[in-house]
C-alpha positions in Angstrom: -4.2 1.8 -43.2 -4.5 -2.1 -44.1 -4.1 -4.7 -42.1 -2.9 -7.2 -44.2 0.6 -6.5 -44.1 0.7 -6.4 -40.0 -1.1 -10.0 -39.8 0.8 -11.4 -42.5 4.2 -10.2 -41.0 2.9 -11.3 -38.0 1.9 -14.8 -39.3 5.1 -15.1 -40.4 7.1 -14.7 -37.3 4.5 -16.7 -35.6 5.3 -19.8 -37.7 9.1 -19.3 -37.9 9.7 -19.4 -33.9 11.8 -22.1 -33.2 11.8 -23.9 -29.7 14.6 -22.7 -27.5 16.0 -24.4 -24.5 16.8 -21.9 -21.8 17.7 -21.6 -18.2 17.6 -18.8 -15.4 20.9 -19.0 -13.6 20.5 -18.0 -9.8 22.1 -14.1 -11.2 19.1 -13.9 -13.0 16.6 -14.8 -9.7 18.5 -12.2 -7.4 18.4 -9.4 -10.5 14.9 -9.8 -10.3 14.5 -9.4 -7.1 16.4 -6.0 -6.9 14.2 -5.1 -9.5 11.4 -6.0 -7.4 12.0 -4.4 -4.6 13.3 -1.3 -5.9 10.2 -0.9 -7.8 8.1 -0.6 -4.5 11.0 1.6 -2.7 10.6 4.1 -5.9 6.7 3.8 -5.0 7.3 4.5 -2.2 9.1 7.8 -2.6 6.8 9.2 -5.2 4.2 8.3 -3.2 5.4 10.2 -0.3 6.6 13.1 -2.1 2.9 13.3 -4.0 0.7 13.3 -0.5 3.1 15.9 0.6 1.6 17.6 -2.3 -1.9 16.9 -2.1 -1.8 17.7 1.1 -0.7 21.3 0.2 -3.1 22.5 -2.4 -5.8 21.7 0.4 -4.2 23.5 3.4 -5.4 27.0 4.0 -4.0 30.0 3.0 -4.3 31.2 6.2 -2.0 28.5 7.7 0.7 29.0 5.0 1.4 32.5 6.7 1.2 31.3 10.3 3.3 28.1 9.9 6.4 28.5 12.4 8.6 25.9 10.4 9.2 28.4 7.3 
């Protein structure tokens, strides 16, 4: 596949950016935040959930059939 049409689509775009004045309104801070944070709570779950997991493909066979809790 050639190159040449990537690089020069991508020269044009390059050169026909145009400067931009923008702001981040306080909305925009606290979204990222949220974001943020429920990023690492999500983590945190699948994290959780996949030690409980690992932990069970280790554990014996043997204390599968003697575990009270089932």
């Amino acid at each position: 596949m050639k190159k040449t049409p990537f690089l020069l689509i991508a020269y044009f775009v390059w050169v026909s950016e145009t400067r931009v004045d923008a702001y981040l309104d306080p909305g925009s801070g606290s979204m990222l935040v949220q974001l943020l944070l429920g990023g690492v709570a999500g983590a945190a779950v699948i994290m959780k959930l996949g030690w409980q997991r690992f932990k069970d493909v280790f554990r014996s066979s043997k204390a599968k059939q003697t575990d009270p809790n089932e």
